[in-house]
C-alpha positions as CSV (number, residue, x, y, z in Angstrom):
1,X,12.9,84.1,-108.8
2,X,12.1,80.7,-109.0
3,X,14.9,79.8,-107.4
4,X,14.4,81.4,-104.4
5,X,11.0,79.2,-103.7
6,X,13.5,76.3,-104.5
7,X,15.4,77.2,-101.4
8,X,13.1,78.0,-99.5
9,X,11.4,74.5,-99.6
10,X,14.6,72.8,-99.5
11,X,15.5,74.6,-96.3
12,X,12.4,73.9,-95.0
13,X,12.4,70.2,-95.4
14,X,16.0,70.3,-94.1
15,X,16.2,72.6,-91.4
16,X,12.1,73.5,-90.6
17,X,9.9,76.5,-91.3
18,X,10.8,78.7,-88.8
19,X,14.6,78.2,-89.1
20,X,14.1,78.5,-92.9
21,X,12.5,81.3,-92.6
22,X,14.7,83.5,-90.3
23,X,17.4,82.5,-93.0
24,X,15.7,82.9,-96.0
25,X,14.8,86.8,-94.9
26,X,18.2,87.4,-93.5
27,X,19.7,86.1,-97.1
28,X,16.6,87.9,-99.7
29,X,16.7,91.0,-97.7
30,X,20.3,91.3,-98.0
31,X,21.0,90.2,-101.7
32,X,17.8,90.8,-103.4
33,X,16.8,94.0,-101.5
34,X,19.9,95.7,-100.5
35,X,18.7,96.7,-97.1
36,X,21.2,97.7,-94.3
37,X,22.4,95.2,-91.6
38,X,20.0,97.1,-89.0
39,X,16.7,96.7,-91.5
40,X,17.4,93.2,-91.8
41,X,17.7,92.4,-87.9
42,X,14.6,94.5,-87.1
43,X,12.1,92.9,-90.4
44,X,13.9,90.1,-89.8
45,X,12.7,89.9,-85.7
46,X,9.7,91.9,-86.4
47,X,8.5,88.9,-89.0
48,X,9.8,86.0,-86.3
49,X,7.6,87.6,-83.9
50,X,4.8,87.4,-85.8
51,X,5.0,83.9,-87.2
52,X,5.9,83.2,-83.0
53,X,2.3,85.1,-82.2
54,X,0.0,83.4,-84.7
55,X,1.4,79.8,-84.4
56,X,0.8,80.6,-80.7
57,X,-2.8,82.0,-81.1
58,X,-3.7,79.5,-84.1
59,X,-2.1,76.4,-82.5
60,X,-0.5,76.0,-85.5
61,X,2.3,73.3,-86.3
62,X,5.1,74.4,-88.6
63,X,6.8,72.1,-90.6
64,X,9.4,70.1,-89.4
65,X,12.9,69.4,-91.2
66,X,15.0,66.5,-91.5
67,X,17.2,67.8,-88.8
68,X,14.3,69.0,-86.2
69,X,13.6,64.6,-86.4
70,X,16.9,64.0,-85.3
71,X,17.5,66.9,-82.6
72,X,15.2,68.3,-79.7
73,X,15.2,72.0,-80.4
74,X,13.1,74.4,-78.2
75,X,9.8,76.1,-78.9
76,X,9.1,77.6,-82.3
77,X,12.2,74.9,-84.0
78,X,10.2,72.4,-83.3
């Protein structure tokens, strides 16, 4: 299990939170909890939208990754 947080912070300081975390609930949900394609999409959009809503609402800052310092990537990637 530990491994998993591992990832996630490595994908994180590569890629960014929000791209991490689209990825990292796409990949656990299908491995770990053995959910169908169509679960995954829709708690995979349904938990994008919320992070989308309450960095909006909070003004909150994600994280940024290695590769969001050397690209421009639009709204919640950056």
């Amino acid at each position: 299990m530990l491994g998993w947080l591992a990832a996630f912070v490595a994908a994180v300081a590569i890629a960014g939170y929000f791209a991490a975390l689209l990825v990292f609930f796409v990949v656990f949900l299908r491995t770990m909890a053995k959910a169908s394609w169509l679960k995954t999409i829709l708690l995979t959009l349904a938990a994008a939208i919320f992070m989308m809503v309450l960095a909006r609402s909070l003004n909150l800052v994600m994280p940024a990754g290695f590769l969001q310092g050397q690209f421009r990537f639009p709204w919640p990637f950056r």
